[in-house]
C-alpha positions in Angstrom: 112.3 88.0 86.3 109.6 85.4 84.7 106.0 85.5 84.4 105.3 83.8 87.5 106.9 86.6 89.6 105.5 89.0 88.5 102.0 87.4 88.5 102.6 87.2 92.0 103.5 91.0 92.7 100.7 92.2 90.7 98.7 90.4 93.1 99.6 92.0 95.7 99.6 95.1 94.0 95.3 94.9 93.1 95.4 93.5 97.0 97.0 96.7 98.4 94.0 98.4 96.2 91.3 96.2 96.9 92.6 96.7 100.9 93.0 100.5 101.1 89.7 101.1 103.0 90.5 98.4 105.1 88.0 95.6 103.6 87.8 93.4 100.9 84.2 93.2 99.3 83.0 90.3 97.3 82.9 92.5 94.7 86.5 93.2 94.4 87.3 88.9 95.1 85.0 88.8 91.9 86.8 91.3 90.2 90.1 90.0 90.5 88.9 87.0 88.7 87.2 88.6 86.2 90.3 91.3 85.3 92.5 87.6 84.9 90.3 86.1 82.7 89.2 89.5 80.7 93.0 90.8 80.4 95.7 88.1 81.5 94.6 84.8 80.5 94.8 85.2 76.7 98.2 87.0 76.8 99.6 84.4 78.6 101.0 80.9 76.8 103.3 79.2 80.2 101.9 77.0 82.8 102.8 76.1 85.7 103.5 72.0 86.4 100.0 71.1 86.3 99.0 73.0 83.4 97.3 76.2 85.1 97.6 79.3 83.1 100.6 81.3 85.2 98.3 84.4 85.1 95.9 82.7 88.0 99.3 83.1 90.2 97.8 86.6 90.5 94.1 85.0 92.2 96.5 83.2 94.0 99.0 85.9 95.5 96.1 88.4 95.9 94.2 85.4 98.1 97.4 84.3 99.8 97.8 88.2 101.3 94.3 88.6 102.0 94.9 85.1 104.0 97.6 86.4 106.0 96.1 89.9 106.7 98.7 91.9 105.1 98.0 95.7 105.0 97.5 97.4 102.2 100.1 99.3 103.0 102.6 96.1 103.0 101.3 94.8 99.7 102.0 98.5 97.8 105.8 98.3 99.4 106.0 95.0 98.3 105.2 95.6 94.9 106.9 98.8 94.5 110.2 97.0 95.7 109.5 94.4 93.2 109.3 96.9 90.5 112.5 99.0 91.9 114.4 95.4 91.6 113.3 94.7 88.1 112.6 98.2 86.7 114.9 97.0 83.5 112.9 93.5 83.0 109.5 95.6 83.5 108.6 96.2 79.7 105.6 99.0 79.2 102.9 96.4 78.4 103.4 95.2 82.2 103.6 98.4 83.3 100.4 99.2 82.0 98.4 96.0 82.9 99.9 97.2 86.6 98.1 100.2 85.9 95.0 99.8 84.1 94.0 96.7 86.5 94.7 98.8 89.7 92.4 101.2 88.5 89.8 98.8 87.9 90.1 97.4 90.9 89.6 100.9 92.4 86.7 101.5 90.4 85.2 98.2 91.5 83.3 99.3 94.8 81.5 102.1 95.1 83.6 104.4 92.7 87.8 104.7 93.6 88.0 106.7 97.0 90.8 108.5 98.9 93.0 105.9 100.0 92.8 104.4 96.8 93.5 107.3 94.5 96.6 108.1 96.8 97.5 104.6 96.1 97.1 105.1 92.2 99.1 108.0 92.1 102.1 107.1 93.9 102.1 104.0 91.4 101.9 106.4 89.1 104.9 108.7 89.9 107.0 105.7 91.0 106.6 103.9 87.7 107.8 107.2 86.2 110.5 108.1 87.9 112.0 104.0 87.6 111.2 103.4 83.8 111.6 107.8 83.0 109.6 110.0 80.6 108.8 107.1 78.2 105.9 106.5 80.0 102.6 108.5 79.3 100.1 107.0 81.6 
C-alpha cells in the first residue's frame, strides 16, 4: 500500500466529511491544513520527488475532489473500498488517524450534525467488522 495512497484516501475520507451537508466552509479548507500539520506532518519521514512531506497528498486529494465536485457520498465509498482492499496493510495507528481526523473535521463547523455523524458511524462499524474486535474506538 505506501504512504502516498493512503494519504490520498484519507483525503477523500475528511472530504466526504467536510461535504456531508453539501458545502465546504473555509473553515473546514482551514482545518484540513491545520489536522496535517498538527497530526501528520511529524509522523511522517518520505517525500515525494520534490521534497514535499507525503502527508500534504491528503490537502491535495481532499482539494482535487472538492475540484471535481465529487459527493460526499462518492468520497466515503471510495475510501471505504480502499480500506476493504488493504484492510491487512491498514495497521491501528492509521486506522485511528482515519478516525480521530474525521471527527475533527466534523466538529469543525458548527458542531458535527446528522449527515456527518451517520458518516462517522458507518466508518466506525466498517473499520470493525474489516480489522475485528481488536479495535476499541
Amino acid at each position: 500500500m505506501g504512504t502516498a495512497l493512503f494519504y490520498k484516501e484519507l483525503g477523500k475520507l475528511l472530504y466526504a466529511i467536510a461535504i456531508a451537508d453539501e458545502t465546504v466552509t473555509e473553515q473546514e479548507k482551514a482545518a484540513v491544513s491545520k489536522l496535517i500539520r498538527e497530526r501528520l506532518l511529524h509522523k511522517e519521514r518520505d517525500e515525494d520527488r520534490f521534497g514535499t512531506n507525503e502527508a500534504w497528498i491528503t490537502q491535495f486529494s481532499f482539494d482535487t475532489a472538492e475540484d471535481s465536485y465529487t459527493t460526499a457520498e462518492e468520497a466515503f465509498q471510495e475510501f471505504l473500498d480502499f480500506a476493504k482492499a488493504y484492510k491487512n496493510e491498514l495497521t491501528d495507528q492509521d486506522l485511528d488517524v482515519c478516525i480521530s481526523l474525521s471527527e475533527h473535521m466534523a466538529d469543525t463547523y458548527h458542531q458535527v450534525n446528522e449527515k456527518e455523524h451517520g458518516m462517522l458511524r458507518e466508518l466506525r462499524e466498517f473499520l470493525r467488522t474489516i480489522n475485528g474486535p481488536k479495535l476499541i474506538f
